[in-house]
C-alpha positions in Angstrom: 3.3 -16.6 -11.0 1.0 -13.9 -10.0 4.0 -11.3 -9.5 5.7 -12.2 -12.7 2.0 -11.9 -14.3 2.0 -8.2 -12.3 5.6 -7.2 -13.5 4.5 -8.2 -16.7 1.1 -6.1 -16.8 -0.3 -9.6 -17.7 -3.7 -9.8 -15.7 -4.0 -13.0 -13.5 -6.8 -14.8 -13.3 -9.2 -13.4 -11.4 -12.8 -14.0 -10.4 -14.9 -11.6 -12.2 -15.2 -8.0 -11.0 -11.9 -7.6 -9.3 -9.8 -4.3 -10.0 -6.2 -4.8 -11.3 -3.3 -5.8 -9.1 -0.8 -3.5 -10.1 2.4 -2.4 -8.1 2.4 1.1 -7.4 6.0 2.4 -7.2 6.9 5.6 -5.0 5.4 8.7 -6.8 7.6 10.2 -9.6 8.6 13.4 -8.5 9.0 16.5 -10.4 13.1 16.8 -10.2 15.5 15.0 -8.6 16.2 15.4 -5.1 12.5 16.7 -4.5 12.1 17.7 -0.9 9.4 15.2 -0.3 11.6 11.8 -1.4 13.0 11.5 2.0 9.8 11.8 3.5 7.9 9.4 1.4 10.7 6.9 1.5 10.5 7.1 5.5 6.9 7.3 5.7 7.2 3.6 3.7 9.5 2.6 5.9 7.0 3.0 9.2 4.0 2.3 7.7 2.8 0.2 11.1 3.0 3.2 13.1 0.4 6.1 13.0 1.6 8.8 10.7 0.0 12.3 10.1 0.4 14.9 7.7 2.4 16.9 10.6 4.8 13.7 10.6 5.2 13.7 7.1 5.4 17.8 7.0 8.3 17.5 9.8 10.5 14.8 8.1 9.9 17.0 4.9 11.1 20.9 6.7 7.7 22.1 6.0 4.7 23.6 7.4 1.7 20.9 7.1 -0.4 23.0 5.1 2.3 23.9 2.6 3.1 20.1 2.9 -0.2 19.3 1.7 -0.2 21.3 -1.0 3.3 20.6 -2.3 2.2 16.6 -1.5 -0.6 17.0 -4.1 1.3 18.9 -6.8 3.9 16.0 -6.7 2.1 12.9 -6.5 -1.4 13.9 -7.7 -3.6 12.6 -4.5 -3.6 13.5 -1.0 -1.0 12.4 1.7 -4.1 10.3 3.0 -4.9 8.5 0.4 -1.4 8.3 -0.6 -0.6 6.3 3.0 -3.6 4.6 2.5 -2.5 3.0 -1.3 0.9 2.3 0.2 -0.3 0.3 3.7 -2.8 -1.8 1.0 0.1 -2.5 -0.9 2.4 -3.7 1.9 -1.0 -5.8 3.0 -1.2 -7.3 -0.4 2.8 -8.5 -0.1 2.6 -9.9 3.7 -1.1 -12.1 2.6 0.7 -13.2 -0.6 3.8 -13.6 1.1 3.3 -15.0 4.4 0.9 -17.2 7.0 0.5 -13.9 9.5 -3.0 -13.7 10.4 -4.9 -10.8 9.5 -4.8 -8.9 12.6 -0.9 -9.2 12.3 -1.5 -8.0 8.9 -3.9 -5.1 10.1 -0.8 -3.9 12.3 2.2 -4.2 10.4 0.4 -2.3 7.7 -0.9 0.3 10.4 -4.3 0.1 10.2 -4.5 -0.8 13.8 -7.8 -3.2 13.0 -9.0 -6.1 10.6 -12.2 -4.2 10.0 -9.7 -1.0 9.1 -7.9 -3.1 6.7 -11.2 -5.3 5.0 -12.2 -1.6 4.4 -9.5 0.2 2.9 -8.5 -3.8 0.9 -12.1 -3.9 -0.3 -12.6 -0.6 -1.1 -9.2 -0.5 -3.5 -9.4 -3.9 -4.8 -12.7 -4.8 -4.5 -12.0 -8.2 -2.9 -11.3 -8.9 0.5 -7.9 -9.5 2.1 -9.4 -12.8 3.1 -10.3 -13.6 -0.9 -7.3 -11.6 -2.2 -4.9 -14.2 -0.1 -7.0 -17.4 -1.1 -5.9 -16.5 -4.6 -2.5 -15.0 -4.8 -1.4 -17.1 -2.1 1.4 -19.4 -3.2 0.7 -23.7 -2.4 2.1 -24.6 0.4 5.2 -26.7 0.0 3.9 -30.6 0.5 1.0 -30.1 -0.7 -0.5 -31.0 -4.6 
C-alpha cells in the first residue's frame, strides 16, 4: 500500500512531522548518452562498497575535479550528497522489504554503521530507520 500510495504521489499516513517518501529516480541528464549515466548507474549498483568521487571520476573518463563540476551541473547536488540520497533510498527498500537487521542494512547500503545510517535516515526523513520500518513494514503473513 505504501508504494502504490508513493507511485501515486498520494502521502501515506504518517505520524506528524515526517518528510515525504518519495522515490527518487536516477538524475535526468542533460542529453542522452551523458558521460556520467554509466557512472551513476554503476555507482547504484555498488552502493555497499565505499565509493569516492575519484571512483566515480574514473568509471566516468574524467579528472575528479572536472567530475565534480560536471556532477553538479547535471544533477544539481554534489556527488556526496547524491550517494548519500541513493544508499537512504536502498535502506528505505531493504527495511520495507525485508527482516535484515539494521546492521545488515547499515552495510548493504554502505554506510559501514547503524549510527551512519540513523544519521543520514534521520537527517533525510526525519524518522528513524527503526520508526520508518515499524510503519512501511508490510504484516507479516499469519498474523491479523
Amino acid at each position: 500500500a505504501a508504494d502504490i500510495a508513493r507511485r501515486m504521489v498520494v502521502a501515506p499516513h504518517r505520524h506528524g512531522g515526517q518528510a515525504q517518501y518519495v522515490r527518487r529516480p536516477l538524475p535526468k541528464l542533460p542529453e542522452p548518452g551523458h558521460t556520467l549515466q554509466p557512472a551513476l548507474e554503476w555507482a547504484i549498483e555498488n552502493l555497499e562498497n565505499p565509493l569516492t568521487v575519484d571512483d566515480l571520476a574514473e568509471r566516468a573518463h574524467l579528472a575528479p575535479r572536472t567530475f565534480a563540476r560536471v556532477f553538479v551541473e547535471a544533477c544539481g547536488t554534489t556527488p556526496h550528497r547524491w550517494l548519500t540520497a541513493q544508499r537512504v533510498d536502498r535502506a528505505r527498500e531493504l527495511l520495507e522489504t525485508t527482516e535484515l537487521p539494521m546492521g545488515a542494512v547499515a552495510d548493504r547500503c554502505g554506510f559501514g554503521s547503524t549510527d551512519a545510517l540513523r544519521a543520514a535516515f534521520s537527517r533525510q526523513l526525519t524518522v528513524t530507520p527503526a520508526a520508518y520500518r515499524r510503519e512501511f513494514r508490510p504484516p507479516t503473513v499469519g498474523t491479523s
